[in-house]
N, C-alpha and C positions, 0 to 999 in steps of 0.2 A: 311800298316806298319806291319814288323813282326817283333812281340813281343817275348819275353825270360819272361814266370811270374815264380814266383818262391813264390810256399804260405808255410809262417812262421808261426806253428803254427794249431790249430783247424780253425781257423776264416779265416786264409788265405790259409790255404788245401783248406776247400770250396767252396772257391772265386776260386780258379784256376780252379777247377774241377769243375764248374759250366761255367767258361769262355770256358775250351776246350771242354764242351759239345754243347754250341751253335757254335764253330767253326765247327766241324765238323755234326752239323745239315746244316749249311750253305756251306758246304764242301768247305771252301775258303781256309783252310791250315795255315793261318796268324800266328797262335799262336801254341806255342808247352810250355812246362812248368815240374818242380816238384815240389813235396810237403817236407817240412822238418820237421818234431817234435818231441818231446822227447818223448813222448805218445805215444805206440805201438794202442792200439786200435782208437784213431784219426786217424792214416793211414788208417785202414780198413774202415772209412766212409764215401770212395769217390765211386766212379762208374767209371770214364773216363781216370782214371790216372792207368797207366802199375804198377806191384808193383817196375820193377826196376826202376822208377820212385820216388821211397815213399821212401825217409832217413829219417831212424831213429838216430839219434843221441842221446850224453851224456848216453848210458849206461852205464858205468863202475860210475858215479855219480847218476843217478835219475834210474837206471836199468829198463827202458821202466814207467815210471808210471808218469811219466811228471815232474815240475816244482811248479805244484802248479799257485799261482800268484806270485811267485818271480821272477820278471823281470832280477834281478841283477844277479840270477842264471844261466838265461837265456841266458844272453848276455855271462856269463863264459864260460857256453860248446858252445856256438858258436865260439866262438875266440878258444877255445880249438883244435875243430874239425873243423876249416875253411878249411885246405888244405880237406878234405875228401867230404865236399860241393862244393868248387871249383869243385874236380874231378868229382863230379857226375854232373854238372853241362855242365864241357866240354865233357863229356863222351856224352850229350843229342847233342850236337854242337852248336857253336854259329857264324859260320863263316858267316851267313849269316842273324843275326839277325839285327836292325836296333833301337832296346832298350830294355832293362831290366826293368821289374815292379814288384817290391819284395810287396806282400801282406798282411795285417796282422791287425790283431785286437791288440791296441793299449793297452788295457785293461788290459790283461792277464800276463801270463808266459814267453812262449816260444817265440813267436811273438815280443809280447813288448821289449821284451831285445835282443832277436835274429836280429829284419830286421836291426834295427842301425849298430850291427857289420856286417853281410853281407854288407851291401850297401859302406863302408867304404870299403871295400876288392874289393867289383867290379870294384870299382871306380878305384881302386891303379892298378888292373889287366887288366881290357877292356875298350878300344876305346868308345866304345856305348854308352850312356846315362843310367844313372839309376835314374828311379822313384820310388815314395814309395806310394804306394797306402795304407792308413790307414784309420782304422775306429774306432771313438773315442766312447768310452759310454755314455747311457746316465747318468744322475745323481740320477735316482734312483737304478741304479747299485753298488751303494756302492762306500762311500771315496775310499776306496783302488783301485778298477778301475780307479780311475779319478786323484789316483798321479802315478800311474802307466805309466798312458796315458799320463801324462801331462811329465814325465821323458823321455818317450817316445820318443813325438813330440817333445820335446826340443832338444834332440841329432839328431832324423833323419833330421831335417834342415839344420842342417850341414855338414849330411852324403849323402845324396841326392840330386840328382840336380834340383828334385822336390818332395814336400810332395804331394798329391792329397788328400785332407780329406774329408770321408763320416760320417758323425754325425746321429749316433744309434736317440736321444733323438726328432730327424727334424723328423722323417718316422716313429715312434712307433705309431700304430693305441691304444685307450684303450681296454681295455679288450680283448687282442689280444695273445695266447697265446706263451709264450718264440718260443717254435720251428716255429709255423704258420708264427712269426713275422720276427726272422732271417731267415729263407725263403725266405719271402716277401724281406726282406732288399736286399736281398742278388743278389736277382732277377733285382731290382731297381739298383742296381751299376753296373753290366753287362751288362743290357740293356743298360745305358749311356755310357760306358765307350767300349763298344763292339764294337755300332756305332764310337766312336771316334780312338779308335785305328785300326779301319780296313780301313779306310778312305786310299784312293790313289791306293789299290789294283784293280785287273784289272779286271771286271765283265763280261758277257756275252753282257753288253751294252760296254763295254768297259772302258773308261775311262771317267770322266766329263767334261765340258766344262771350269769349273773353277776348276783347280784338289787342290786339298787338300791330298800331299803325308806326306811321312815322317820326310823330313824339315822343312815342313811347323808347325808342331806338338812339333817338336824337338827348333823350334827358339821361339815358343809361351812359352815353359815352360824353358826355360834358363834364366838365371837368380837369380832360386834359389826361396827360401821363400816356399810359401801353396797354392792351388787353389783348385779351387772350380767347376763344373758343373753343368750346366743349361739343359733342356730338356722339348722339347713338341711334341708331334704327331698330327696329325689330317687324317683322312680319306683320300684316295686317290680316292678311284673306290667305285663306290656304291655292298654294299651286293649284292653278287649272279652274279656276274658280276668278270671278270679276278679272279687277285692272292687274291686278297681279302678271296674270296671263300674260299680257301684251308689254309688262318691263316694267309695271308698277312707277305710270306714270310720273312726276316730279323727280322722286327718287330713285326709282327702278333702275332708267336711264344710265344714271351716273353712278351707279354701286359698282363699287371698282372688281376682280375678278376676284381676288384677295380680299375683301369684304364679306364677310357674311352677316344676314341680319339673324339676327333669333327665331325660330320656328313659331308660327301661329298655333298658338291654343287658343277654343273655342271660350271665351271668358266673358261673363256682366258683372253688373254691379259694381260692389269694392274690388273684385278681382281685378277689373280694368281699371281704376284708380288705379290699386296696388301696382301693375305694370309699364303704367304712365310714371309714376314714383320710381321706379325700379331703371326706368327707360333714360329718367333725369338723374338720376345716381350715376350710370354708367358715362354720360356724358361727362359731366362735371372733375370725374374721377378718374374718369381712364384718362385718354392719350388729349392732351389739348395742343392748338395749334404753337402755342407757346408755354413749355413745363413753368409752372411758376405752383406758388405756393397761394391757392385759392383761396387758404382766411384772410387773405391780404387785400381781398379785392373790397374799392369801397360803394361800388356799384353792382347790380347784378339784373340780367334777363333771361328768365327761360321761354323759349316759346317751343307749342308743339304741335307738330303738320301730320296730317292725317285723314282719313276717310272721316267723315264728319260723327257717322256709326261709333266710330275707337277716341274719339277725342271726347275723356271726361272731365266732366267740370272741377268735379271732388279731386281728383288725381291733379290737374291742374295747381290748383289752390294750395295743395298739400306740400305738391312740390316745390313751387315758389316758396312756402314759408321756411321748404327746408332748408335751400339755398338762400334766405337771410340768414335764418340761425347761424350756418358756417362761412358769412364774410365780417371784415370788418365793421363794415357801413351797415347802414339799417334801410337801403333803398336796394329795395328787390322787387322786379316788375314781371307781369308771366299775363301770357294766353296761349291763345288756339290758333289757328289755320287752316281752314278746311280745305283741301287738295283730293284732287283724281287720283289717288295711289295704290296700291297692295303693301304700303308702308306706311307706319308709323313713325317718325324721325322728331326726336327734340334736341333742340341747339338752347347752350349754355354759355353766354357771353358772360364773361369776368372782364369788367372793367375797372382802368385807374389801378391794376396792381402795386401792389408796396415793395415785393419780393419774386422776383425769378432769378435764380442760381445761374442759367442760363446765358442772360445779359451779363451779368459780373465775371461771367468766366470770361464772355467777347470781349469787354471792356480789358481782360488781363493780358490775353491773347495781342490786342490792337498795341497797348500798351510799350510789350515785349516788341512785335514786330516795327513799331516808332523806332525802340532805340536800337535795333538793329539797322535801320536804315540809315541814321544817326551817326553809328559807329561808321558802317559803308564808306557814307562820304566822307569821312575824313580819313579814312586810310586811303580813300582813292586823291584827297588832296596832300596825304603825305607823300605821295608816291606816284614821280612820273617817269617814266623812260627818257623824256628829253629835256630834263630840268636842267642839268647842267651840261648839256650840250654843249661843244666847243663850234659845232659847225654854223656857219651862218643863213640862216632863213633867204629864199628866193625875196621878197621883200616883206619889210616892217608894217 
């Protein structure tokens, strides 16, 4: 699948420039991207991104020093300067993309307010699908992130023809500090999301037996609404032996230190089924990028990457049917990926959820923090120090 990202913001520069760093570790080409921010110094703290790449936008309003946390700001000089994004955007090319994923931390400024009006503009202009990859804060980030976020997500669902939400508060280690941790985070959504969007490209093994291309990606998140992904690895080849060796190419790279896959056992047949099965259970179940309640989902994709040897048909099959049985909907879609690895890794996309706990608390959170702002100003307008002032003002 090749991608068009487009990061809004500090948190979504990042994400991009951390997505086209492992593309071009894996030299597959897939993804190509720019970064947009009102913040002259956020440009400068990517690595992988060209600077004709890096728009800065809203100078003659915020003259390079950002937005602040004013989302609403945000979204003005976007719609301000849309044609000047458009252009930079075709100027990059898209004749040959197959979706747009606009990035962006939900929290903030620029981002917050910016991906809504971009994704509305893409939509109106190109053929292609546009997602919105967001990441919401957590709650010890402060009210003001969380009605930020919550103003946010409320508009990109309608801007978007998918939300993707990664939740700061699910992945926060304690005592972990600010940078270490957005690091870490940041690391965790590109591995997931790397394997899922590269899916159906043409490898040195070629293609899989159950391909899982661009379509397939594109009908799972139609629809509309929020989704969520799943993820689990386990060992392919034992240490010191093949790719393993060398960082267990694809995945190896990016397996965080704090990560561990499951130990390689020597297994055929149903036993490797059974562990492909076992590999899509842990995904689905354990930690997803957004906690929600997974029978709720009325879409679903399992795909699973691996040395071409470890990826079974049977296990495949089985899986998928498992993950229909436990959503709503009755469209569950699944293949293979053949990759250079010493890993086995399947991702479980839950799309269109009905139910995350998660959202409804932000939404409670944003709510509270409205009318605390609410109350704010009007004690600040019941109360001024020189209201009834006797002295008279230099002039009127």
């Amino acid at each position: 699948m090749r991608v068009f990202f487009i990061g809004f913001g500090q948190a979504g520069g990042k994400l991009v420039d951390m997505f086209l760093s492992q593309d071009k570790k894996t030299g597959a080409n897939s993804f190509r991207g720019i970064i947009i921010n009102t913040a002259r110094t956020d440009l400068m703290g990517v690595k992988n991104i060209p600077m004709e790449d890096r728009l800065l936008i809203g100078q003659t309003k915020v003259k390079g020093h950002g937005v602040g946390t004013d989302n609403v700001t945000g979204a003005k000089v976007a719609a301000d300067e849309i044609d000047t994004i458009i252009n930079a955007i075709d100027r990059r090319g898209t004749h040959d993309i197959d979706a747009f994923v606009v990035c962006a931390g939900l929290g903030g400024g620029t981002g917050s307010g910016g991906a809504p009006v971009l994704c509305r503009h893409l939509k109106r202009i190109y053929r292609e699908p546009v997602y919105a990859l967001g990441v919401i804060p957590a709650p010890e980030e402060g009210r003001l992130y969380s009605l930020n976020a919550a103003r946010s997500l409320s508009t990109l669902v309608n801007e978007a023809d998918n939300v993707i939400v990664f939740d700061n508060s699910a992945w926060k280690n304690d005592g972990e500090s600010v940078k270490s941790a957005y690091e870490r985070l940041n690391e965790e959504i590109v591995r997931r999301f790397g394997v899922l969007f590269r899916a159906g490209e043409v490898t040195k093994y070629g293609v899989g037996e159950m391909v899982v291309d661009s379509s397939e990606i594109i009908n799972t998140l139609r629809g509309g609404g929020i989704s969520s992904v799943g993820y689990a690895i386990s060992e392919a080849i034992p240490k010191g032996k093949g790719s393993a060796k060398s960082g267990g190419g694809l995945f190896g790279g990016l397996l965080g230190k704090k990560e561990k896959a499951e130990p390689h056992v020597d297994i055929t047949g149903d036993d490797k089924s059974a562990k492909i099965i076992g590999l899509v259970r842990r995904a689905m179940l354990g930690r997803l990028t957004l906690p929600c309640d997974y029978s709720t989902a009325e879409r679903a994709l399992v795909l699973v990457a691996g040395p071409p040897a470890e990826l079974d048909r049977k296990g495949v099959e089985k899986s998928k049917s498992w993950v229909e049985e436990n959503i709503a909907g009755v469209e569950g879609r699944g293949g293979d990926y053949p990759v250079d690895s010493g890993y086995v890794a399947a991702v479980v996309l839950l799309a269109s959820i009905g139910n995350a706990p998660r959202i409804r608390e932000l939404m409670e959170l944003a709510k509270e923090a409205k009318e605390e702002v609410a109350k704010s100003r009007e004690r600040a307008a019941a109360v001024s120090m020189f209201e009834d002032s006797e002295v008279d003002p230099l002039f009127e």
